[in-house]
Steps between C-alpha positions, in 0.01 A plus 500: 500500500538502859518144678253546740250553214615258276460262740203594667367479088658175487295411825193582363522384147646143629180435699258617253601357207322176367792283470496472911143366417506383870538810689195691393333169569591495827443855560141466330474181708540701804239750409251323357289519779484849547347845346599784430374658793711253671819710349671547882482151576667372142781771614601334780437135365786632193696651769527188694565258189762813397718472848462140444662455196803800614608354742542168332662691174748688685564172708583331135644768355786529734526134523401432858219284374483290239305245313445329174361710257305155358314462843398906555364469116293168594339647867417858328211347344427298751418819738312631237317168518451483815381917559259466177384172734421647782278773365314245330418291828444828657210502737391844495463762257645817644842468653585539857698732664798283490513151267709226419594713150699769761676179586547345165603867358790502722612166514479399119669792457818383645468269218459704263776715571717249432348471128564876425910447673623393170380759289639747745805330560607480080424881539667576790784342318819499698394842682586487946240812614167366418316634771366790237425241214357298727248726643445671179399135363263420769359808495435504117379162578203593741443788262453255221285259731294805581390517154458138492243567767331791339442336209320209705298741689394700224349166321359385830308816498410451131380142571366528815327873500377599131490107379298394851712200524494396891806542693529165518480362190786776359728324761390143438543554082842712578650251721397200336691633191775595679521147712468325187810705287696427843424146500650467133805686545601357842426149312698565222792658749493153702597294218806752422615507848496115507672531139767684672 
């Protein structure tokens, strides 16, 4: 198989799969207050928590930057926390033009890229060009999160269009559920990083 592909696959299949629970939660967490006809917006709110996240994984990766693997596990809940928060205390029902989740999409996703760094790392193995693995990760990696985001879309439209459930509501329910699966995991994260 060619190594681009394999690991643009691994990309993909890493951020999709339900052992890494929390990044579809954060993903979902970050478009939970949107539609489907709000597609264009979600693709630049997954773009921004994408860059976020490569910068910070190349960063690790090559070893300019790095930090215990204990503390990135404990604060990746916590921005899910805090993300599913904020759409909860939300004010108004239709997003703006530009919100705090453009800012929490790029920011938390420095964070997060350090979460995905040692996955890529044990496959990068001892290999010294990784500019191609790299970008084939990240880009299997917004590919997967573009799914991610499908998938919530296409239930918000379920919910919210054929069920008649207001806008609102679908966010409220969605993030609640989300905040409160964050809130567990960062908890039970905290008492291994003080473990440790």
């Amino acid at each position: 198989m060619n190594e681009f592909v394999m690991y643009f696959q691994m990309g993909w299949q890493h951020i999709v799969d339900w052992g890494g629970i929390d990044h579809i939660l954060f993903i979902a967490a970050l478009c939970a207050v949107y539609l489907l006809e709000d597609w264009k917006r979600v693709l630049v709110l997954v773009t921004a928590f994408t860059i976020g996240h490569s910068i910070t994984l190349a960063l690790s990766v090559t070893n300019v930057v790095f930090i215990k693997s204990s503390l990135i596990e404990f604060l990746i809940p916590v921005t899910i926390a805090i993300t599913a928060f904020s759409n909860v205390i939300r004010k108004q029902t239709v997003p703006g033009k530009l919100q705090i989740n453009y800012y929490f999409a790029g920011f938390f996703g420095l964070i997060h890229g350090m979460g995905f760094s040692g996955y890529l790392k044990s496959l990068l193995g001892t290999q010294t060009n990784i500019v191609r693995p790299l970008l084939a990760f990240n880009l299997g990696l917004e590919f997967g999160q573009i799914l991610i985001v499908t998938g919530v879309l296409l239930l918000a439209a379920i919910v919210v269009n054929i069920r008649r459930v207001k806008r609102r509501d679908w966010s409220l329910f969605l993030s609640s559920a989300i905040f409160g699966v964050a809130f567990m995991m960062a908890a039970e994260r905290y008492q291994e990083l003080m473990v440790k």
